[in-house]
N, C-alpha and C positions, 0 to 999 in steps of 0.2 A: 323438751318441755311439752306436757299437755297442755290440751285446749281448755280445763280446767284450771289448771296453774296460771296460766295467761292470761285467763279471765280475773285470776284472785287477785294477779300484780296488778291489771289496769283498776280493778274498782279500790284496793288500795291504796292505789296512786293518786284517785281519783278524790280516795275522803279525807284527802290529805296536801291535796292541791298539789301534787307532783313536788313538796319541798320534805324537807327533817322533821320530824315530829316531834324534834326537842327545840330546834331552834332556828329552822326554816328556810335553811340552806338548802339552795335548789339545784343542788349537786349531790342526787344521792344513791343509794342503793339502797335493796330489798334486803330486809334483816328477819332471820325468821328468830323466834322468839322462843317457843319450846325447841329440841331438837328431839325426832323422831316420835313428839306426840300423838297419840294412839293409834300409831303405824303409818303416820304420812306427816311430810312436815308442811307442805304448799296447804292453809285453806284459812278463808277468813277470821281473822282473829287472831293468828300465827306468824303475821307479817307485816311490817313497819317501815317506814322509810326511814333512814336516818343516813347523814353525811359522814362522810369518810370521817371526821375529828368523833364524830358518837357513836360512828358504829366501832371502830379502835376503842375505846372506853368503853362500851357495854360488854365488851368480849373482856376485857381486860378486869373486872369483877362479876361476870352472869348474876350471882347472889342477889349483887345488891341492886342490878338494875331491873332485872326481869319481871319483878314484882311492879315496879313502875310501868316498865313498858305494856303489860298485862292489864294495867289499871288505862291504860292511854287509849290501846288500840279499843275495849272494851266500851269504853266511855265517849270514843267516835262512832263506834259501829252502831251505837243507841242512838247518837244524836243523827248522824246520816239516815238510819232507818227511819226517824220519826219524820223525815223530810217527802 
């Protein structure tokens, strides 16, 4: 892992209070969100937290969640920066 990527997981973690981003289980992993988006997948906006039960389900239809989660990570990155 770079020192980049490690930086993206903690501020991630960070605008998201270290829980799920669907439903705040604080048991979770790093979800990256596009795969192989314009040739790197690690960088802000591409990475989410979500608990073992959403992240099995988001993988389980990409379709129909990505569009969500795109809308999520999006719409913290705004309100954390305005902070």
């Amino acid at each position: 892992m770079t020192i980049r990527e490690k930086e993206t997981y903690n501020k991630t973690l960070e605008m998201f209070n270290g829980v799920c981003a669907i439903c705040g289980n604080n048991q979770v992993a790093l979800h990256h969100i596009r795969y192989g988006a314009c040739g790197r997948k690690t960088y802000m906006g591409n990475v989410i937290p979500l608990c073992n039960y959403h992240h099995k389900l988001v993988h389980s239809n990409k379709k129909l969640y990505q569009p969500m989660l795109i809308k999520m990570i999006n719409e913290r990155i705004d309100k954390y920066e305005k902070l």
